[in-house]
C-alpha positions in Angstrom: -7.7 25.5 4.1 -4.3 23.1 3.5 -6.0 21.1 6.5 -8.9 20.6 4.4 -7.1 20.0 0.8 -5.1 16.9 2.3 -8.5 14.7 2.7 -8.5 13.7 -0.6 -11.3 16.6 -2.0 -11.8 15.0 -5.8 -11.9 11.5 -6.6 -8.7 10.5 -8.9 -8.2 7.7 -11.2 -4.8 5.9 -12.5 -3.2 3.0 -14.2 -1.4 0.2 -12.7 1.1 -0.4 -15.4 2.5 -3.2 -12.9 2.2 -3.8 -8.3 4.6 -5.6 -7.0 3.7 -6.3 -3.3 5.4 -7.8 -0.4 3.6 -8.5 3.1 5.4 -9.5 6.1 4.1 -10.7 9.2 4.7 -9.3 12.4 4.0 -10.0 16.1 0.8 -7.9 16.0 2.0 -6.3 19.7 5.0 -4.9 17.7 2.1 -2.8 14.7 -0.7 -2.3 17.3 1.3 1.2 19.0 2.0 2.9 15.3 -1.9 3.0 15.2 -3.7 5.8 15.9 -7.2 5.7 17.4 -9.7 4.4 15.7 -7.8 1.8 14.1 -7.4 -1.8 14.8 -4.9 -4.5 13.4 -6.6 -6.5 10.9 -4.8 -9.9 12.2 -4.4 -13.3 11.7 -4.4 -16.4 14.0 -4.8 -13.2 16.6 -1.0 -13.9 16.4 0.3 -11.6 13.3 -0.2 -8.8 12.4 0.9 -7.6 8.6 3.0 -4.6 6.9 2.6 -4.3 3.2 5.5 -2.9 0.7 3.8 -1.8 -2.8 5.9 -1.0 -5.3 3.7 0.0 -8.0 4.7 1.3 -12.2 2.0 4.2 -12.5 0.3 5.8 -15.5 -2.1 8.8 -15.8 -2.7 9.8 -12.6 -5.5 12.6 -12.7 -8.5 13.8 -11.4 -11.4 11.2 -12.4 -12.4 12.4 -15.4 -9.6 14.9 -16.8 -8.3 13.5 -20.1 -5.5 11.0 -20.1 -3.1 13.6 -21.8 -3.4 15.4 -18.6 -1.8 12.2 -16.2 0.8 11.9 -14.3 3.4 8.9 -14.9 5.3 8.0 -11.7 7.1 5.0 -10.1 5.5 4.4 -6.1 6.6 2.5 -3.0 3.8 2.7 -0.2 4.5 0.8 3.0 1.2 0.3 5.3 -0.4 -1.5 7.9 -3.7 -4.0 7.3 -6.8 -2.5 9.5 -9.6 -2.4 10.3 -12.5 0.3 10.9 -15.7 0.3 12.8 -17.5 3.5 11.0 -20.2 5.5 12.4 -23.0 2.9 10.7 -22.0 0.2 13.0 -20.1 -1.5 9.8 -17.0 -3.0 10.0 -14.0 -2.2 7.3 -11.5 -3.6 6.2 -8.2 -1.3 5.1 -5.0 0.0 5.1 -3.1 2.6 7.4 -0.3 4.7 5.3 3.2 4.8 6.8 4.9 6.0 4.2 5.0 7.2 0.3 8.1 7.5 -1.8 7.9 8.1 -5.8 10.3 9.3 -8.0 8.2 12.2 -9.7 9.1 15.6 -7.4 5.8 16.7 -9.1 4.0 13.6 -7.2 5.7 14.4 -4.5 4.1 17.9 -4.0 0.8 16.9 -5.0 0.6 14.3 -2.7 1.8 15.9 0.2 -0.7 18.6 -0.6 -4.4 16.3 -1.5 -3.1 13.5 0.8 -2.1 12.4 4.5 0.3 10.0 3.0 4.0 11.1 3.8 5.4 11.1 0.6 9.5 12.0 0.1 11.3 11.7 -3.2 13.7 8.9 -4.2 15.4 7.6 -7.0 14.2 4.2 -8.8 15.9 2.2 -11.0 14.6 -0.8 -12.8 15.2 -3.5 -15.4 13.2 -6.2 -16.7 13.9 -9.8 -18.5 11.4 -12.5 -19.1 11.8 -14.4 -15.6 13.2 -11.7 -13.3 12.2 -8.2 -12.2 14.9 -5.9 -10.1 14.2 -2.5 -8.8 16.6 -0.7 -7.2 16.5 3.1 -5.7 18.5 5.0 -2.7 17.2 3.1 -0.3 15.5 -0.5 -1.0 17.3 -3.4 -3.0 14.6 -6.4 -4.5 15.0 -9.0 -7.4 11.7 -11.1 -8.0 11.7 -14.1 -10.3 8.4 -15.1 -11.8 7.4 -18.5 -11.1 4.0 -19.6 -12.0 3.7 -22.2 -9.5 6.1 -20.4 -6.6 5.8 -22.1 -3.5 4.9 -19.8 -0.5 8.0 -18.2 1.6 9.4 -20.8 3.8 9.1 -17.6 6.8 5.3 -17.5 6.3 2.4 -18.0 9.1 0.1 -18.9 6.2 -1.0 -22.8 5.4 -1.7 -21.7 1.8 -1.4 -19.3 -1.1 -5.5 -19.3 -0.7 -5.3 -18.0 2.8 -2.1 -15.8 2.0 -4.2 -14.0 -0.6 -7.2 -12.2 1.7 -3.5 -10.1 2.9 -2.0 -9.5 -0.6 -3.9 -5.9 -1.3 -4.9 -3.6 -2.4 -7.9 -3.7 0.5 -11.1 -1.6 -0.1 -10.4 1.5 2.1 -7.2 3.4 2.7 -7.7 5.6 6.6 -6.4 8.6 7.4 -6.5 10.0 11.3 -6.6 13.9 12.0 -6.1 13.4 15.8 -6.1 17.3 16.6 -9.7 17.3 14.9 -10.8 14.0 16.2 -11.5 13.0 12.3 -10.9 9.9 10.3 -10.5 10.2 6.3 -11.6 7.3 4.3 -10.7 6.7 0.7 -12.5 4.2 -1.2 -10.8 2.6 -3.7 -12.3 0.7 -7.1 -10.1 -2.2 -9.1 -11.0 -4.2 -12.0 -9.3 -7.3 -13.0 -7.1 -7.6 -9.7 -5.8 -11.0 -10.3 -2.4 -11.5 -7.9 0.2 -13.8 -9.2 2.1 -15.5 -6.5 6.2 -14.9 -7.1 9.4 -16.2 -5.7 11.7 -13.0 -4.2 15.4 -13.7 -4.2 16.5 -10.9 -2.3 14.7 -7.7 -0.8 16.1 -5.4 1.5 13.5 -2.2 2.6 15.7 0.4 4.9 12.1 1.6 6.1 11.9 -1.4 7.7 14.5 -0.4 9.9 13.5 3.1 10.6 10.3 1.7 12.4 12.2 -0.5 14.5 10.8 -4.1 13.4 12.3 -6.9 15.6 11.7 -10.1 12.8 9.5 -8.9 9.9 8.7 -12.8 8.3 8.0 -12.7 5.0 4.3 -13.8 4.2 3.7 -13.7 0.3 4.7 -11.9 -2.5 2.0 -11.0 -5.5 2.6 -9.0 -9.1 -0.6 -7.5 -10.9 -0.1 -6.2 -14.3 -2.5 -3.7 -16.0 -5.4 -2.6 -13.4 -7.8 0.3 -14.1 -8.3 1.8 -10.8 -9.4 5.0 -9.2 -10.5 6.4 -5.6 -13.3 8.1 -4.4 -13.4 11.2 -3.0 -12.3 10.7 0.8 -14.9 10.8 3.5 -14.8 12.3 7.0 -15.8 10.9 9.9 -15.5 12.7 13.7 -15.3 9.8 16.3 -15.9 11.1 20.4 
């Protein structure tokens, strides 16, 4: 029965108040062993490979259609993998693999451990706001982002422009899921309006995740902010692959 609740049984929908997101480019032999079968890297030059750092201001998060009074405000840092999905229809899809969930609502933390395979732990978030700069701080990652309208792309980046840059900012159409005891893959649709990524110049980032999963050289490849996105996610979707 707790198998079954963690596979995403209602759809939900949410606010994006503000997404900061960071994607840095790895050797894609280095990301290719943290993913389970089915899943492929969803590369580029068939040289990198990429890891993505949301850090996203959430508001009402609730079952899709529940009134807004019952949401759930929360600050959340996701860290995944871009991948892709051959599904039993022959199509191929293009998504993201969770490594990771931290908020800093204990509440959020229980519910998405319980309706989700995402790994969620608790931190503490700080953050403060002027008109050109952006810092959030918690327990465990350090970033200050000035806004630049016309920021150049990170000098570390495998990308010839902001154009090509943006098919790896996020969020991607599908989030995956892998039950490898049951041979099952969740998918979770997701549906944006408005997603408009502004490119930003980041002073200074440190993610101790990073660490943890034992990245030789991440590069930074591009940094994007989104401000105030309606979005929500279908009910999640099982496949059993043989």
């Amino acid at each position: 029965m707790l198998s079954t609740l963690k596979n995403h049984p209602f759809p939900v929908e949410a606010y994006f108040k503000s997404s900061v997101v960071l994607t840095f480019a790895v050797p894609k032999e280095e990301l290719q062993s943290m993913l389970p079968h089915p899943l492929v890297l969803d590369t580029y030059d068939d040289k990198w490979g990429f890891v993505a750092v949301a850090m996203v201001e959430t508001k009402d998060l609730r079952p899709k259609g529940f009134p807004q009074w019952m949401g759930t405000d929360f600050f959340l840092v996701g860290y995944r993998i871009f991948v892709r999905y051959t599904n039993m229809e022959g199509k191929n899809l293009r998504g993201l693999y969770i490594l990771q969930s931290e908020t800093d609502k204990r509440s959020m933390k229980l519910l998405g451990s319980l309706f989700t395979h995402y790994k969620y732990r608790k931190i503490k978030v700080e953050y403060a706001r002027n008109e050109t700069t952006e810092t959030i701080k918690s327990d465990n990652f350090n970033i200050e982002i000035d806004y630049k309208e016309n920021a150049a792309l990170p000098t570390t980046s495998p990308f010839p422009d902001w154009k090509t840059a943006r098919r790896f900012a996020g969020p991607l159409p599908f989030t995956f899921s892998i039950n490898k005891e049951k041979q099952q893959i969740v998918i979770v649709q997701g549906i944006r309006e408005n997603w408009i990524p502004q490119p930003i110049t980041i002073l200074d980032y440190h993610f101790y995740f990073l660490k943890t999963i034992h990245l030789e050289n991440p590069l930074l490849a591009n940094a994007f902010v989104i401000n105030n996105i309606p979005y929500h996610w279908q009910k999640g979707k099982i496949e059993t692959w043989k």
